[in-house]
C-alpha positions, 0 to 999 in steps of 0.5 A: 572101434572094437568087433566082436568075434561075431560081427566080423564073422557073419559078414565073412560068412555072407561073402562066403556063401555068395563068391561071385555076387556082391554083397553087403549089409551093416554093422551094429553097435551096443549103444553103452559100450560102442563096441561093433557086437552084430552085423546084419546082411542085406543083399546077395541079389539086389545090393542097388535097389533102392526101395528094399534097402529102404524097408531093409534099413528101416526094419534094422533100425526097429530092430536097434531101438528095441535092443539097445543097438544102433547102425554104425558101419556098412559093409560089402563084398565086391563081386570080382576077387581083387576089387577093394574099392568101396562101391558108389552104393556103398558110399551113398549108404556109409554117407546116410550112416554118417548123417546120424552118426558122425564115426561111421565107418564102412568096411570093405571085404578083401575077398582074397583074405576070406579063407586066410588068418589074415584080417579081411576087412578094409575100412573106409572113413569119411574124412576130408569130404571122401570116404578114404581106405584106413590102411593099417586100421587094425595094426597091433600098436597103433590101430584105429579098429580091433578085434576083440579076438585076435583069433577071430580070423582064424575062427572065421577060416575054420568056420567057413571050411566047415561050411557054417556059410550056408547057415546065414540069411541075408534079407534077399533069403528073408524075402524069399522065405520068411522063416529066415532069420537075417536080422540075428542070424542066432545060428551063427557065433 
């Protein structure tokens, strides 16, 4: 699975913005290509209400439909530094991701890895009736998941300090205001 600079960008800038809440969202792909071109963030707020993460989902799917995308990954950041686990929420949406798509995938954020050059995001796959951490899954020679810009975690680093974070709207933002754009976030990458 390759991503592009920007949908591993713009779920670091999510973290960024909100680093003592969780957050989360998706990731989308280019339905020709399969490569992960866009992410889309969800909640900085609610990341467990249930009913929003429904009209959420189903205004993300509208939005691939038109635009020759579809879902293929959930991502979150946990609240506390050093949690790396993906949440129950988490695997209840990475699961219902799975049911459409059977190469979903769900990324957890490594919070430390934020404003570091080293790779900040732990995927999950659901293997064996669980979803399993892929250590080692963006690894040079053999791993399963890659940057298409080997520079993009230092782009990221660069983008936060700039403090482009405060540019990306998450649905919670949407919902508050309706002149943000948290589907494409066309202001970032």
């Amino acid at each position: 699975m390759k991503f592009v600079h920007k949908s591993y960008l713009k779920p670091l800038l999510h973290a960024a913005k909100y680093p003592t809440t969780a957050v989360n969202g998706v990731f989308l792909a280019d339905k020709t290509t399969g490569d992960v071109v866009d992410a889309v963030p969800f909640f900085h707020f609610w990341t467990t209400l249930t009913p929003m993460l429904e009209v959420a989902m189903t205004q993300v799917d509208l939005h691939c439909q038109v635009n020759g995308l579809r879902i293929v990954g959930y991502y979150e950041a946990n609240e506390r530094l050093d949690d790396e686990a993906l949440s129950l929420v988490g695997q209840r949406v990475a699961s219902r991701i799975v049911q459409v798509n059977e190469d979903a995938f769900a990324v957890v954020i490594k919070n430390a890895n934020i404003s570091t050059e080293d790779i900040a995001f732990l995927p999950y796959q659901f293997k064996e009736g669980q979803w399993r951490a892929t250590k080692g899954a963006f690894a040079e020679t053999k791993g399963s998941f890659t940057l298409e810009n080997t520079s993009s975690p230092a782009l990221t680093v660069k983008a936060i300090h700039d403090g482009l974070f405060n540019k990306i709207a998450d649905f919670d933002n949407h919902l508050e205001n309706i002149d943000q754009d948290w589907l494409t976030n066309k202001e970032i990458a």
